[in-house]
C-alpha positions in Angstrom: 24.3 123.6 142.4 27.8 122.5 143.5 27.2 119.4 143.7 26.2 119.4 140.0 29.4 121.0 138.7 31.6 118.9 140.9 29.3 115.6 138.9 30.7 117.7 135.8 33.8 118.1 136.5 33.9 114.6 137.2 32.7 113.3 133.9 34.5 115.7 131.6 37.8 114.4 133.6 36.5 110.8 132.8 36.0 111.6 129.5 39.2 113.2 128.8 40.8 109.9 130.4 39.1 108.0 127.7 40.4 110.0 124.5 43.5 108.4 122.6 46.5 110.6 123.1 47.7 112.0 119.8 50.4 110.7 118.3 53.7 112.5 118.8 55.0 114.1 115.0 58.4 112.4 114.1 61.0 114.5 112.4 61.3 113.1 108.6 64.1 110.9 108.0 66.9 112.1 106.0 68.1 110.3 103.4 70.2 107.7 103.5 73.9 109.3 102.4 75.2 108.9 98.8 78.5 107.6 97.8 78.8 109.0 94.7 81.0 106.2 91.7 80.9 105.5 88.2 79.3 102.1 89.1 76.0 103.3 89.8 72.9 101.7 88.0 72.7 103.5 84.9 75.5 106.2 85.4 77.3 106.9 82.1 80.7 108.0 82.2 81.5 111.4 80.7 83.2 111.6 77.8 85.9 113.7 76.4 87.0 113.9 72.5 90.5 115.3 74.0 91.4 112.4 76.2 90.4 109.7 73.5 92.3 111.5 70.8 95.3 111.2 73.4 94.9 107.7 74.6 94.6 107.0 70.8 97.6 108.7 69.6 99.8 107.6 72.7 100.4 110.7 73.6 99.7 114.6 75.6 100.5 117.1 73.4 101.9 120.0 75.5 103.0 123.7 75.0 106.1 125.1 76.7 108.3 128.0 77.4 111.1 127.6 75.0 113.7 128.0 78.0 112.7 129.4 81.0 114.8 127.9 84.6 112.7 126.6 86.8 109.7 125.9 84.2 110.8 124.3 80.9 114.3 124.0 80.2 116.1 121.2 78.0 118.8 119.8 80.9 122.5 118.8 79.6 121.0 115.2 78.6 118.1 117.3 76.2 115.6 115.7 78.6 112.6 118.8 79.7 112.5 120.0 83.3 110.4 122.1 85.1 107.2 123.5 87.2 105.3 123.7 83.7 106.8 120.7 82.4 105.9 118.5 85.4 101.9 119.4 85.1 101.9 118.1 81.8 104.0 115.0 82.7 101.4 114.9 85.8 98.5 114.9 83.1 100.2 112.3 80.9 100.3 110.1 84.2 96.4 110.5 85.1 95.0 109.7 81.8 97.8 107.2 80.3 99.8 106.0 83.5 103.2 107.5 82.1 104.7 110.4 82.8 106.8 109.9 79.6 104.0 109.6 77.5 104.1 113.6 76.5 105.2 115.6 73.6 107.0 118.8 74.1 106.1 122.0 71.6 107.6 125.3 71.9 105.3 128.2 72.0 106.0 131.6 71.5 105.0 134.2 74.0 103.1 136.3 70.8 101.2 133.1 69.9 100.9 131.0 72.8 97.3 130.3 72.3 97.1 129.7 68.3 98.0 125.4 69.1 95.2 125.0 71.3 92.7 127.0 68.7 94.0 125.0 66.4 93.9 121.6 67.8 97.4 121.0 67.4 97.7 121.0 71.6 96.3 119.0 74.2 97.0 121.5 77.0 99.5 124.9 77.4 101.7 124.7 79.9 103.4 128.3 79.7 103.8 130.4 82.6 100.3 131.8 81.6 98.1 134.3 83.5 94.6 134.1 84.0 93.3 137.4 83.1 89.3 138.5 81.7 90.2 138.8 78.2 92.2 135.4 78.0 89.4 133.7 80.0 86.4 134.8 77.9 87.3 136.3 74.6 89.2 133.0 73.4 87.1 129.8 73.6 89.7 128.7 75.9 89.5 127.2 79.8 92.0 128.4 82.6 90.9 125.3 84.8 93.5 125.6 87.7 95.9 128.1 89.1 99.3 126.2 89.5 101.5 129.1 90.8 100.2 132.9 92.1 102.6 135.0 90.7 102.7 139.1 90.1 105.1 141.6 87.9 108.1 142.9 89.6 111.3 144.2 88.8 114.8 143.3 88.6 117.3 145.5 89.1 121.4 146.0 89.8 121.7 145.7 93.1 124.9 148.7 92.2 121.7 151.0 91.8 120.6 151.2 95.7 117.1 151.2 94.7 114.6 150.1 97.3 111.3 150.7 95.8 109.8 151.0 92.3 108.5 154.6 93.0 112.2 155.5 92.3 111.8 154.7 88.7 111.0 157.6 87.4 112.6 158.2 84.1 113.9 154.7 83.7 114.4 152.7 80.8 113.1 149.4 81.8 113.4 146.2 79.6 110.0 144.5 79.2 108.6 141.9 76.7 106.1 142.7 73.9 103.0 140.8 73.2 102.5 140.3 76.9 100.7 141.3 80.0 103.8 142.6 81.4 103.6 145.6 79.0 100.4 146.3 79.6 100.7 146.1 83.6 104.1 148.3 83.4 101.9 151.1 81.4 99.6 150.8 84.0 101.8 151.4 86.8 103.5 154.7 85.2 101.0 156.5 84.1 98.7 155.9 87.6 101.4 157.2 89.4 102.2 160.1 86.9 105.8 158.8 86.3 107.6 158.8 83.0 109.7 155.9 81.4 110.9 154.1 78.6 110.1 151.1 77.3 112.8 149.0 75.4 110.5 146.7 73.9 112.4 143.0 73.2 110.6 140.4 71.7 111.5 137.4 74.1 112.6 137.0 77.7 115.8 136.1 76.5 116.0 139.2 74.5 115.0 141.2 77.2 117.6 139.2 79.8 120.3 140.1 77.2 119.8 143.9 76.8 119.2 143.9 80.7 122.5 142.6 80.8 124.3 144.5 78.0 123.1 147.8 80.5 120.6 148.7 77.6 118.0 149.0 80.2 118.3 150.4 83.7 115.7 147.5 85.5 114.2 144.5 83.4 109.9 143.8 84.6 108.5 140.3 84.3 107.0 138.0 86.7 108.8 137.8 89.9 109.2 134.0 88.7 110.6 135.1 85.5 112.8 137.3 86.6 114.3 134.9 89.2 115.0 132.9 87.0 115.9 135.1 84.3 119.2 136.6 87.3 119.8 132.7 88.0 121.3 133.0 84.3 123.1 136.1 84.3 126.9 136.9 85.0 126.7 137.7 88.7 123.6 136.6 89.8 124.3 137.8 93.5 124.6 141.6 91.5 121.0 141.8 91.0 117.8 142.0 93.3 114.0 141.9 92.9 112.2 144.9 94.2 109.8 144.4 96.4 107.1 145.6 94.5 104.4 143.7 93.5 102.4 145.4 90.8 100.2 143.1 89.6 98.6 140.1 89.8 99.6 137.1 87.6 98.1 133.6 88.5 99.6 131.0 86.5 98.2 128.0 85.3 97.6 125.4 82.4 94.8 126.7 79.5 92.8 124.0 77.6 89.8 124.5 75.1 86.4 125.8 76.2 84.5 122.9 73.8 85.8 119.9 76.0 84.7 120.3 80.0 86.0 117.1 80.3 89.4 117.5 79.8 89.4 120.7 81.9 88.0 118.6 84.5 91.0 115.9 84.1 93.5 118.3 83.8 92.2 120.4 86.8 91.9 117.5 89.1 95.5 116.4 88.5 96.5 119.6 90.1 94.5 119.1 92.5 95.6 115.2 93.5 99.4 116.7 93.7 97.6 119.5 96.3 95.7 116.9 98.1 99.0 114.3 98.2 101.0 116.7 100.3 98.1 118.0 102.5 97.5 114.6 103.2 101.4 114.0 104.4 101.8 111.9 100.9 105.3 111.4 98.9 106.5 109.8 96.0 108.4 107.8 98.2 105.5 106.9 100.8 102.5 106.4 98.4 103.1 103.0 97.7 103.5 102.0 101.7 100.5 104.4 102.4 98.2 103.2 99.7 98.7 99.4 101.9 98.4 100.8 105.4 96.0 104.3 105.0 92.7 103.7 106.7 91.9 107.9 106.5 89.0 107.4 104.2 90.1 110.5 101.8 93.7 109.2 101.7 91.8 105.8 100.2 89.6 107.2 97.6 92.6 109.8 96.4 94.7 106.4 95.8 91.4 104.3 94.3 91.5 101.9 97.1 87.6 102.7 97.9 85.5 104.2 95.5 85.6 104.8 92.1 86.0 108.3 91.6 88.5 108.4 88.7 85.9 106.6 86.5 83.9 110.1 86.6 86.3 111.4 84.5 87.1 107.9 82.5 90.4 107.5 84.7 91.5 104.4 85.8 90.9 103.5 89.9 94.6 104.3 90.5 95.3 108.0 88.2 96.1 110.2 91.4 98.0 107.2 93.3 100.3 107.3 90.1 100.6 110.9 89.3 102.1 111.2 92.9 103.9 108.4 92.5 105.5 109.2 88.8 105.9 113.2 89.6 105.4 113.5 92.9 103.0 115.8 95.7 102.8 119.6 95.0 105.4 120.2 97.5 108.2 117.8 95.8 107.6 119.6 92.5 107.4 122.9 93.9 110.8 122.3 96.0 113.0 120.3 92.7 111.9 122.9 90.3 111.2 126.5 91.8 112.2 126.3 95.9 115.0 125.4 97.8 116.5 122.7 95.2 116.8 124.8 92.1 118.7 127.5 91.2 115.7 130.3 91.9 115.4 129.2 95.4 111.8 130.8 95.6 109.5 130.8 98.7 106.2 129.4 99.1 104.8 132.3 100.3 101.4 132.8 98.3 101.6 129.0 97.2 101.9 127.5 100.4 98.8 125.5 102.0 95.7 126.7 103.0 96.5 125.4 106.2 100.4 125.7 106.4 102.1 127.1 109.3 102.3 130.3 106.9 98.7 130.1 105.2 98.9 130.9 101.6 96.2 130.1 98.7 96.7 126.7 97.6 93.5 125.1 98.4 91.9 121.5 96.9 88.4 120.4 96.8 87.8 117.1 98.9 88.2 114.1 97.1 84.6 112.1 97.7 
């Protein structure tokens, strides 16, 4: 009997020997990686009825503050400069290779959004919040924050006051047909504190009776109202609280009907964001578009890729609009930071990856 299992044994073990090993299962093969360019087979470029009414009248069509420092103001030669200014010029660059190449309008803070319904604008470049109500109720696209901003107060520095809970019973300048009236309503009756409103019906109104002492503290943006005490008398006189009551991000509106455009106008913030994250300058693009070998620095200046031909651009949009305007930090620093009259901070608008983090974050560019 053991003798027979052992002949068993034996044979199944033979056996075994003679079966073909199964073949090992291989992990699929990922697909090969896409680089994604206009010049695929069979990729049509989108189209936009905005940028070929542009390109054939020669010209952006832009919406700006009729005089605000540091965001549209006529200089001594009655040439425009400013934060606001410079994203349009930035937008003229991208999508007709000249920052000239822009027509100024002055909008009203009441009717700010009646030229883009209308047609009669390209683009608003107005110290505008984003807000629910603008964003859906209007047929209109917020497609990029430029600036996070929020309401404060100025006030004479004479006062002593250290907060906003001391303005109980105030009479505080503010502009109609804005958010700020809204927000400042806001902020009183939460907190159970009366005031008065003397209602003016622009900034520079509301500067003037500020001034004139027919106000005790004037509300705006914190932007606004830096810029608003780099005009007065005394400047120095004056300080912004440090209350923050609201939250105002600022950026260029374009219509709903034409994603296209939003898209351009969005990704020419964007290329000023990515130029200074990527160490770029006006000054150095030209050397760096000769010498980069970082493979995002290429594509942002069209030496690989195509990307700009998503959007109907030419190879070289971004490489110009940094080159014509300059990186985010250039325009930030000439028109609102330590080159201008307001002097502002970063703070909230600095790099994602600053020493100081703030908000200002791009998309890659591939």
């Amino acid at each position: 009997m053991i003798r027979r299992l052992a002949a068993m044994a034996v044979l199944t073990a033979l056996l075994a020997g003679c079966t073909p090993p199964k073949p090992e299962a291989k992990a699929p093969e990922a697909p090969p990686a896409v680089t994604v360019t206009a010049a695929q087979p069979g990729y049509k470029p989108a189209k936009s009825a905005t940028l070929e009414a542009v390109r054939k009248r020669g010209y952006v069509a832009c919406g700006v503050h009729a005089g605000l420092p540091g965001f549209a103001l006529k200089d001594a030669r009655g040439a425009w400069r400013g934060f606001d200014v410079d994203i349009c010029r930035a937008v003229a660059v991208a999508t007709l290779g000249d920052a000239d190449k822009v027509r100024f309008t002055v909008i009203d803070a009441q009717d700010r959004f009646g030229g883009l319904q209308k047609g009669q604008l390209d683009l608003l470049s107005r110290n505008t919040s984003q807000t629910f109500a603008r964003a859906a109720g209007l047929g209109l696209t917020f497609p990029v924050i430029t600036y996070y901003d929020g309401q404060g107060f100025l006030a004479p520095r004479a006062m002593g006051l250290t907060s906003a809970e001391e303005l109980g019973g105030a009479r505080v300048c503010v502009q109609e047909g804005t958010a700020s009236a809204g927000n400042l309503e806001d902020y009183f009756r939460v907190r159970g504190m009366k005031y008065r409103a003397v209602m003016a019906a622009s900034e520079e109104q509301a500067r003037a009776l500020y001034e004139a002492e027919n106000c005790d503290v004037f509300t705006a943006d914190i932007s606004a109202l830096a810029a608003s005490r780099s005009l007065l008398a005394n400047p120095n006189g004056h300080v912004i609280l440090p209350d923050v009551i609201s939250k105002e991000p600022l950026g260029p509106v374009v219509r709903r009907d034409d994603p296209v455009w939003a898209e351009i106008v969005r990704w020419t913030v964007y290329a000023t964001l990515l130029g200074e994250e990527l160490g770029l300058s006006a000054s150095t693009v030209e050397q760096a578009r000769e010498t980069a070998t970082d493979p995002e620095t290429r594509r942002l200046l069209g030496v690989e890729g195509d990307l700009g031909a998503l959007l109907g651009l030419k190879p070289d949009w971004a490489f110009q609009v940094i080159r014509q305007v300059g990186a985010y930090h250039e325009v930030f620093r000439r028109d609102l930071g330590q080159d201008s009259a307001l002097r502002l901070d970063r703070g909230l608008n600095a790099l994602w990856n600053a020493p100081a983090p703030g908000l200002m974050y791009a998309p890659p560019m591939r």
